[in-house]
Structure formats: structure tokens, C-alpha cells
MITORRO-552938 format. One record per atom (N, C-alpha, C, CB): residue in one letter; x, y, z. Coordinates in steps of 0.05 Angstrom, whole numbers, plus 5000, padded with zeros to 4 digits. Glycine has a CB too. Layout:
N
AXYZ/...
This chain:
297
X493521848775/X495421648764/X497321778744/X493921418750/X496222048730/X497722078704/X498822328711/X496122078675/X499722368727/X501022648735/X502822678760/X498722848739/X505722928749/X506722838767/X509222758752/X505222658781/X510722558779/X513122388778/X512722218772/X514522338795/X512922048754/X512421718742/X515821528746/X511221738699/X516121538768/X519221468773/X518721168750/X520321388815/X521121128739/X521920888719/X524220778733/X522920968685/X523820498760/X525920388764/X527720208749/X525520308780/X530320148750/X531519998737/X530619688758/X534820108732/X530219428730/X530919238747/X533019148747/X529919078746/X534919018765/X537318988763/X537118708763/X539019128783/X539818628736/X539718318730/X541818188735/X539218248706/X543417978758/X545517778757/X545717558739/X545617688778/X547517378733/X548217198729/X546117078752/X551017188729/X545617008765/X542416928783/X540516908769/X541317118803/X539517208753/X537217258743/X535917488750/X535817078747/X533617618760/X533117928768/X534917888802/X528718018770/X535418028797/X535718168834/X533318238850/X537318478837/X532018048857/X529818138871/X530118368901/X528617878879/X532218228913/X533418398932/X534618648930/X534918288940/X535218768910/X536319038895/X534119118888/X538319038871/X532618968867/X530419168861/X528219298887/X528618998840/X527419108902/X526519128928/X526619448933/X528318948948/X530019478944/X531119668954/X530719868927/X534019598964/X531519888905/X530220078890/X528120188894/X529920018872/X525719958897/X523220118895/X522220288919/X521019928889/X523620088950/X523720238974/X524020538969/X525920138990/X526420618962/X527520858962/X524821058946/X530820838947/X523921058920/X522521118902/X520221118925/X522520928874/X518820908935/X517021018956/X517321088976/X515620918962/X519321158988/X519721299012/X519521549001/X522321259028/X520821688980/X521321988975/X517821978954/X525422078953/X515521868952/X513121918957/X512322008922/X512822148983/X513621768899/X513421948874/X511021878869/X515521908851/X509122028854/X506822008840/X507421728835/X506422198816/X507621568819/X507221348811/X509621188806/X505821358794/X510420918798/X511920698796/X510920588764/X511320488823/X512820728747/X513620548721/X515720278720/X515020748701/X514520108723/X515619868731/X516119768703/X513819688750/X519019618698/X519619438665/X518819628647/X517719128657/X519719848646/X520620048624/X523020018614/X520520288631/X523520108595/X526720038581/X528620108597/X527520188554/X529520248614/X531220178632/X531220008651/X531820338641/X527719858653/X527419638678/X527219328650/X523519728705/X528419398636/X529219118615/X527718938610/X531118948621/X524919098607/X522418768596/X523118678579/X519218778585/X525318738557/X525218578530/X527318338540/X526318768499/X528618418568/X531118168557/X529618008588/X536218288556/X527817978596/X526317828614/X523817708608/X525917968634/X523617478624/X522117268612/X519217298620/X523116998621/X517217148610/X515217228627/X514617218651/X513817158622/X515716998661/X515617008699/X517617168709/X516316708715/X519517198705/X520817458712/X520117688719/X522017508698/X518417798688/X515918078691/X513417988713/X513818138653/X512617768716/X510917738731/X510917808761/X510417508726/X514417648759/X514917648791/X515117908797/X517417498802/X517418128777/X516718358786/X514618538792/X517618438778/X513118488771/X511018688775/X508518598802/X509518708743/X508918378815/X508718258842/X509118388856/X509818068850/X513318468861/X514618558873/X513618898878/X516918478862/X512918868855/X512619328856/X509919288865/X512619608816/X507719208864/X505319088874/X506219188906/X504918728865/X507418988918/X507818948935/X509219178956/X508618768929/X511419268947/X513019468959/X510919828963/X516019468935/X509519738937/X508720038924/X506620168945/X507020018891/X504720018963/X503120108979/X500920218958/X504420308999/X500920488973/X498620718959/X498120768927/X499621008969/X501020808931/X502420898898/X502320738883/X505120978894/X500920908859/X500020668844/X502520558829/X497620748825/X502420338809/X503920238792/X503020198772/X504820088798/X505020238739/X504320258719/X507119958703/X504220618712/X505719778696/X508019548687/X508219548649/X506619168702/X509819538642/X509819538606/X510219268605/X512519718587/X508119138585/X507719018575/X508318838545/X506619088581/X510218978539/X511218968506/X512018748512/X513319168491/X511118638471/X512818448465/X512218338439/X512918258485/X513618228432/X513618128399/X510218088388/X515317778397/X509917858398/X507317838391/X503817908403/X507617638387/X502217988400/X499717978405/X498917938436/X498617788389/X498817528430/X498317408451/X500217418469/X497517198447/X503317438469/X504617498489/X504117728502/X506617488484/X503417908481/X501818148495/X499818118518/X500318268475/X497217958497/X495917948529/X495817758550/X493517978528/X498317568542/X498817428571/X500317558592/X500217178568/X502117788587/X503017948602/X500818108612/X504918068590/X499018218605/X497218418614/X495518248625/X495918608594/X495118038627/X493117798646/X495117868679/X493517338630/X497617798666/X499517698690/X499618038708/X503417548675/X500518278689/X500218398707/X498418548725/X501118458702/X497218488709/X494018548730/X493118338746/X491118578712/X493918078748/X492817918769/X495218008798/X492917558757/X497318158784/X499118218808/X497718468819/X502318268799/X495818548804/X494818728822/X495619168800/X497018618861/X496519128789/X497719478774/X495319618768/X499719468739/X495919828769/X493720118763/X493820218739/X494320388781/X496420088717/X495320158689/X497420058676/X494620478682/X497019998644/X499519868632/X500519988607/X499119578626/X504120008614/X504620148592/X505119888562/X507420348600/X504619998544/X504119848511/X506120018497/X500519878494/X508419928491/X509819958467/X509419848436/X511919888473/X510219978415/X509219818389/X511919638386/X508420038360/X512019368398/X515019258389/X514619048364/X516719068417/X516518988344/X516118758327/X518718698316/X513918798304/X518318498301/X520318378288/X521018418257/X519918138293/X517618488241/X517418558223/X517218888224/X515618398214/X517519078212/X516219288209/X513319328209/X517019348193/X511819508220/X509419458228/X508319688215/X509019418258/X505519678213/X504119938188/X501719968211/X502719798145/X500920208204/X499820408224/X497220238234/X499020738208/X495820118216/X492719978219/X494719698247/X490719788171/X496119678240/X497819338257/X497719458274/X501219168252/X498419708279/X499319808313/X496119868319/X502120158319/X494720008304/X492020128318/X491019828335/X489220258289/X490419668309/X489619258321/X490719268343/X491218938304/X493219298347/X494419228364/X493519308401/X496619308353/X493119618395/X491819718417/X489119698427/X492119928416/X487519618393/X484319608400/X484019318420/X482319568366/X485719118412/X486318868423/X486018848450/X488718808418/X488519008456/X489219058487/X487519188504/X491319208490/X486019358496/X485019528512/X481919398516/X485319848499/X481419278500/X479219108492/X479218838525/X480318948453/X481518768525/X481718628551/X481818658567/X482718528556/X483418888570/X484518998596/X482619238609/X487519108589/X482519078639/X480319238657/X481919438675/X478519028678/X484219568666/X485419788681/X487219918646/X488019648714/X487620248658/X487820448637/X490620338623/X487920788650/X490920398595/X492920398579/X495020648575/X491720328556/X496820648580/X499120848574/X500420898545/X501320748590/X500421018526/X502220848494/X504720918499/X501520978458/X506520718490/X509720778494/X510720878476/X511420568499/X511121158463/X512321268441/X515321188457/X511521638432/X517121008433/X519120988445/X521020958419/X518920788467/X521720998396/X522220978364/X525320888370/X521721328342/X526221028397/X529020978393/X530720678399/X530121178409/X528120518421/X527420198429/X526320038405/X525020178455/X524320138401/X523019978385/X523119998350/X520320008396/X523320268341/X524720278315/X521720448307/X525719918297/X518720418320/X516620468307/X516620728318/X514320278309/X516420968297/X515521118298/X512121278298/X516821138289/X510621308319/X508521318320/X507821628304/X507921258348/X505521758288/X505121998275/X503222098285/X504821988250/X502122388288/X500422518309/X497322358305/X500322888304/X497222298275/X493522218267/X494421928280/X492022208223/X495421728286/X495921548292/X495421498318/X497721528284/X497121698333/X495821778374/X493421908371/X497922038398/X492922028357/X490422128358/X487321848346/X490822438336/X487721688333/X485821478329/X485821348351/X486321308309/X489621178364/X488921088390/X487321278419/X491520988398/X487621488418/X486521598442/X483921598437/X487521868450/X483021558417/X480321568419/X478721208436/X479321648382/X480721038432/X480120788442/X480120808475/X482220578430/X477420728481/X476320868515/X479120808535/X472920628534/X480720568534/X482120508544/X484320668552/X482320358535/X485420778529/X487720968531/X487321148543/X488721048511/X489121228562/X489121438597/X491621708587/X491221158635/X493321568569/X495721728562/X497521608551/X496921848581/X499221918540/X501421788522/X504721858524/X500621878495/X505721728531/X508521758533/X510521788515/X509321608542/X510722068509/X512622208485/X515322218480/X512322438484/X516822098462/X520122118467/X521522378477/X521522068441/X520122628469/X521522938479/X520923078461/X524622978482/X521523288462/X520323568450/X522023808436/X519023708473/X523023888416/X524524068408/X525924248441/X522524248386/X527824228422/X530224408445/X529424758455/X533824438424/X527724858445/X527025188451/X524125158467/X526625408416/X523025348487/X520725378501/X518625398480/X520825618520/X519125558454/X517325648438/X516625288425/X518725928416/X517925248414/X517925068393/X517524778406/X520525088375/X517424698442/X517324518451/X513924578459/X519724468469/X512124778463/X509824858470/X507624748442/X510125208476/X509424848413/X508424888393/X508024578385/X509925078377/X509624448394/X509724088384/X507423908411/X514423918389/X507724068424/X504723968448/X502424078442/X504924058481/X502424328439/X499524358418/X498324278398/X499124508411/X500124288390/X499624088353/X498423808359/X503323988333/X500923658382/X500223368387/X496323398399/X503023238417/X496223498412/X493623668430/X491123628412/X494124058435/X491723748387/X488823788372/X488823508367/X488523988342/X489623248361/X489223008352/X487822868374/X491722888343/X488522898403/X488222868431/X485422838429/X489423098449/X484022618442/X481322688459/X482322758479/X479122478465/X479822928492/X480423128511/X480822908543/X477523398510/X482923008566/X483622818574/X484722678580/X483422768570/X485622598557/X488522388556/X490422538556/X489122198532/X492622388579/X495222598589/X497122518571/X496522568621/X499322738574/X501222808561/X503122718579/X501223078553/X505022498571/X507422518592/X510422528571/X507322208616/X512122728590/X514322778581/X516822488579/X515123028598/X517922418564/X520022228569/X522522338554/X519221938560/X525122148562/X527722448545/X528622628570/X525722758515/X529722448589/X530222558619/X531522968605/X533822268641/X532422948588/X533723098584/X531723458574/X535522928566/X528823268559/X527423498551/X524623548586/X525723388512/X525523458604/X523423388618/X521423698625/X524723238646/X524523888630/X523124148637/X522424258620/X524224328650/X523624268586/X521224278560/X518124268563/X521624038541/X518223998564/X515723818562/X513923918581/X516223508568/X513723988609/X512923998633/X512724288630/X514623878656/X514224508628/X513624718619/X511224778596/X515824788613/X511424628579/X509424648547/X506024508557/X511224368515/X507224378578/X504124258587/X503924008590/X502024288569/X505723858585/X505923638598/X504823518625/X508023628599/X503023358639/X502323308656/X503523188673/X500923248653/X505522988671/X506522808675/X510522758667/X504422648662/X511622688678/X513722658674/X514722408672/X514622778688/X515222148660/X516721918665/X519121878660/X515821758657/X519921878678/X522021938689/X524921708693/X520922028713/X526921658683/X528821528678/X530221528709/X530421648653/X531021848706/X533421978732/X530921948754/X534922408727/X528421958756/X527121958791/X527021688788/X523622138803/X527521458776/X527021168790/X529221098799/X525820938774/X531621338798/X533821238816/X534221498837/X536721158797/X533621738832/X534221958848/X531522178846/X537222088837/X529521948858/X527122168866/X526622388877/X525622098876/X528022498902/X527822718905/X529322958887/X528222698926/X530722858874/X531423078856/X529923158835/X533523048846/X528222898831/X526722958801/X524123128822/X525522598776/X522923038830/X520523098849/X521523438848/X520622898887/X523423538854/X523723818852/X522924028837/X525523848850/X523423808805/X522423958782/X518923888773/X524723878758/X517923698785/X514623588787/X513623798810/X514123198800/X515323828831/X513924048844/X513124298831/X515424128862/X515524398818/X516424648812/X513824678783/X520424658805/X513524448766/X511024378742/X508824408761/X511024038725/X508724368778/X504824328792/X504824658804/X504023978831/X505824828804/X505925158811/X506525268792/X507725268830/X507625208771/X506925358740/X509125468746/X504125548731/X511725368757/X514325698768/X515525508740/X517325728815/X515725588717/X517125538692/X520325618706/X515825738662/X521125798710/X524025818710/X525025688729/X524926068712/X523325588748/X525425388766/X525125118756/X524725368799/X523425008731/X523524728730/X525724798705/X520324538725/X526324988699/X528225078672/X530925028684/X527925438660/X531325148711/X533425208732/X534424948735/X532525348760/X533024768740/X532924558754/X533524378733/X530524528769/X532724358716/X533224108690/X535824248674/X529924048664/X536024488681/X538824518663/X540724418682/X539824838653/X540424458707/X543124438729/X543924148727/X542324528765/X541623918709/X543323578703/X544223698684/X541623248695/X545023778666/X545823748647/X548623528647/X545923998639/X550123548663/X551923298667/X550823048662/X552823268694/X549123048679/X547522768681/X546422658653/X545022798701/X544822888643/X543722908614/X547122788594/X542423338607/X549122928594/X551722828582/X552722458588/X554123068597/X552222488610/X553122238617/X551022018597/X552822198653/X548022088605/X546121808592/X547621838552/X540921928596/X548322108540/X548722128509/X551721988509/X548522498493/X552722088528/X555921968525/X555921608519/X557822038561/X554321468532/X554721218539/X551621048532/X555821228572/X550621098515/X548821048493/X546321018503/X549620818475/X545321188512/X542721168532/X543121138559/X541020938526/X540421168580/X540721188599/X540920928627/X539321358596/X541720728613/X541420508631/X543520368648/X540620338617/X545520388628/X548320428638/X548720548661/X549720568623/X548820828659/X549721018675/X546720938707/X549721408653/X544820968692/X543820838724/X544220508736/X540420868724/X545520428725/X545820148729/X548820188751/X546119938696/X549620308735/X551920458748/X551220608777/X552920678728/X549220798775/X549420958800/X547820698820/X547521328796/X546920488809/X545020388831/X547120198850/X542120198818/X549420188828/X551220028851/X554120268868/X553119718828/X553420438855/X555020688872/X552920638899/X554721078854/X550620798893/X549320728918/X548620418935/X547120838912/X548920278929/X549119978938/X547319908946/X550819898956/X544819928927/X543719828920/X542719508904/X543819978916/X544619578891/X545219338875/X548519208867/X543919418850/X548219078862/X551118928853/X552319138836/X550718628835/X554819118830/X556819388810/X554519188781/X562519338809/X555419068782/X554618838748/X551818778753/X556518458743/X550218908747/X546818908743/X545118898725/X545819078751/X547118898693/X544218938664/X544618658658/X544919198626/X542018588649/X542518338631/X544518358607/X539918248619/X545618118601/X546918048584/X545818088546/X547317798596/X545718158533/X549018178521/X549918538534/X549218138473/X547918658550/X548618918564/X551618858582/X545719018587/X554019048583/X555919028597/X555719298623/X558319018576/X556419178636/X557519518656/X558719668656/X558219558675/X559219868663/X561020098652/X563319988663/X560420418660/X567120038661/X568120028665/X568920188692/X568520008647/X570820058709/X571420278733/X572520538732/X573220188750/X573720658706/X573920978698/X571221058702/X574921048666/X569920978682/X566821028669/X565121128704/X565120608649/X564820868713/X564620868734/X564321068758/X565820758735/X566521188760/X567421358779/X567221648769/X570321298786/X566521628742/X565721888735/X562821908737/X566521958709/X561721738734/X558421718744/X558321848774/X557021348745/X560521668792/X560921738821/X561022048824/X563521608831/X562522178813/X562422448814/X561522578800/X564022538814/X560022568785/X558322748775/X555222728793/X558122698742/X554522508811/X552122388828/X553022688853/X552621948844/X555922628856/X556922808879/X556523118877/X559822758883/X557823188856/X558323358844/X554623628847/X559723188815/X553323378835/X550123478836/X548723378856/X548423408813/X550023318876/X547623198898/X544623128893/X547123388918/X545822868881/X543522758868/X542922528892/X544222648835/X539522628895/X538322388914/X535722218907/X537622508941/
């Protein structure tokens, strides 16, 4: 489950409501090209601006499409019990593990988030993922902090924002993280941009922004991590670097795949929820060619 390609599809949202029919075809594609696993309603698949039946229905939908491969649904949300009415819901749809972000309204102190996970994991009869995500949620998680939750049986792994920019110093911030670690619990890279960092340093796992829209490209560099060839997952994650420009240019990465999912027609051109806008048709067409440009699939 924890290793590998963790493709992160976008869900795509109309004036309708989700696109069930787009997302569909999203996830199709993601399992045809055979990724390790399905991160379903991750911050580019927009659990915060969807309702609870919405998440439900999707995580149905990826249920459904996903076959073999397992699926992993995030669960976040303001409070507790919304918490675990989502983790009821997505496990009665059937998922292989759930990701938990620390989200709130108040600022939250380290013992609130531990509760928070002892809670969850306490209910929930399939593995926990933690969502280090500081730049969504505002909470910054600290190494003794992942290291108390991993000790809670539940927790399977942890999903890290990214890793210093140098080989040396991105190895040195995974080891460090490591000693806090029960032994075990995976490491997954997030930060499309640090992926071949992360995956190089030891990372197990990749979750992945760019493979829940263009899996075989990411799959290249998960290959290239499961043979230990460091310079081709180096080769390979420098050669986005466009792509990497495009998600900083235009304030994260959701946009720009919201964008490529209607280049590929997939989905409608106008797909984020609201108050999210779409890129403009300049914007647009430079997404178009830079997809081209890198034969991105």
C-alpha cells in the first residue's frame, strides 16, 4: 500500500457539483497506466470545499473504478466527529487506508493533534496515513510529534511536505525524521517538485500531485526509486522542472492540473470549486505547451 506511486487525482467540480463523469475518466487513466495506489480527496482532489456526500460519493467512485489498486481517501476536517463520520463513510465505501490532516479553525497545540489521531485510529479498522501539509492547513507538525503519532498502532505512514534542495541535506532531514520513526512506518515524499530528493534519501513512497494526472511519467521516476538508479530519478525529476515552475508560478498545484485535465478532455476547461477560478486562456495554453513540450502522459 505504502510504496511506490500514490497517484493524487484531482476531483473536478462544475457549477453541477463534482463531475462524476470526469473524475471517472481521471481515475480510469491512473488505473490503466497501473499506479501503486489512488490518493483520492487530497488537496488537489478538494475535500475541504466538498460536502460530506460528495466525499462519500467519491470515494465510492474510486472504490469502484480502482479494482486491485488499492485506495487511500483524506478525511480532514474541522472538527473531530466530522472526522469520524467521514472515516465511517469512507470505509463503508470500501478504501485500504485514510489520509488525516491536522485541519482547524482555532490554532491547534501538539497534545489536540496527538487526541486527534489517538481518536481516529482508535476507530478506524484500516491503516492511517498523517497529512504533513502546513502549507493547507497552517499546522505545522515537529519530528517528536510524528514520532509520538507513529507510535499509535494505527499509523502505516507519513506524508512529508519535501525535503531540502541538495542530495546531502535532503538524506540528512530523512534520517533525522527516521530516529523518531517506529520502525516501519513509511516515508512518503510530497512537493511534486522535491520527489527525486525524497525518493533518492529513502523515501518509500511518492504522493504524487503530477501522476494523478500524468502517471506514466511519474511511474518513470517510482521505477527508476525501486532499482536504487539515483541519477535517473535525478534525470527525470529535473527534466519537469517546467512543470515544477508552472505549479510556483500560479500558486500551487491545482490550477495548472485543473488546467491540463481539460487540455486533455477529460474534464470541462472550468473544473475547481468556487471561490477557485481557472486559469485564463494565455495561462492556459502555456500549460498546453509545456504538457507538449515534455511529453507528459
Amino acid at each position: 500500500m505504502f510504496t511506490g506511486l500514490s497517484a493524487f487525482p484531482l476531483t473536478p467540480v462544475t457549477a453541477r457539483g463534482v463531475d462524476e463523469q470526469g473524475f471517472t475518466k481521471i481515475l480510469a487513466r491512473l488505473t490503466a497506466a497501473r499506479v501503486d495506489s489512488l490518493g483520492v480527496l487530497g488537496s488537489t482532489g478538494s475535500y475541504a470545499y466538498l460536502s460530506r456526500e460528495q466525499r462519500k460519493r467519491s470515494a465510492t467512485l474510486a472504490c469502484q473504478v480502482a479494482g486491485e489498486i488499492p485506495v487511500m481517501v483524506c478525511v480532514g476536517a474541522i472538527s473531530t466527529d466530522a472526522v469520524l463520520h467521514l472515516a465511517e463513510d469512507a470505509q463503508s465505501a470500501g478504501v485500504d487506508a485514510l489520509l488525516l490532516p491536522a485541519m482547524s479553525y482555532q490554532p491547534l497545540r501538539d497534545e489536540e493533534v496527538y487526541a486527534l489521531f489517538e481518536t481516529v485510529t482508535r476507530h478506524a479498522s484500516v491503516p492511517v496515513c498523517v497529512y504533513d501539509n502546513p502549507r493547507t492547513t497552517h499546522f505545522r507538525f515537529t519530528d517528536e510529534l510524528l514520532g509520538q503519532l507513529s507510535s499509535l498502532k494505527g499509523i502505516r505512514s507519513i506524508k512529508i511536505p519535501g525535503v531540502p534542495d541538495t542530495p546531502i541535506a535532503a538524506a540528512e532531514r530523512v534520517a533525522a525524521l527516521r530516529q523518531h520513526l517506529r520502525p516501519g512506518v513509511a516515508l512518503g515524499i510530497s512537493g511534486d517538485a522535491s520527489a527525486g530528493l525524497g525518493l533518492n534519501a529513502g523515501c518509500e513512497v511518492w504522493y504524487s500531485v503530477c501522476g494523478g494526472i500524468f502517471p506514466e511519467t511519474a511511474k518513470q521516476i517510482t521505477q527508476a526509486a525501486a532499482i536504487n538508479d539515483a541519477e535517473r530519478v535525478t534525470a527525470l525529476t529535473n527534466r519537469l522542472q517546467p512543470l515544477w515552475d508552472l505549479f510556483r508560478k500560479h500558486g500551487g498545484s491545482i490550477r495548472v492540473i485543473a488546467a491540463a485535465a481539460g487540455i486533455l478532455r477529460l474534464t470541462e476547461a472550468d473544473c475547481l470549486p468556487r471561490p477557485l477560478l481557472p486559469l485564463s486562456a494565455a495561462e492556459v495554453a502555456e500549460v498546453a505547451a509545456v504538457m507538449a513540450a515534455l511529453d507528459l502522459k
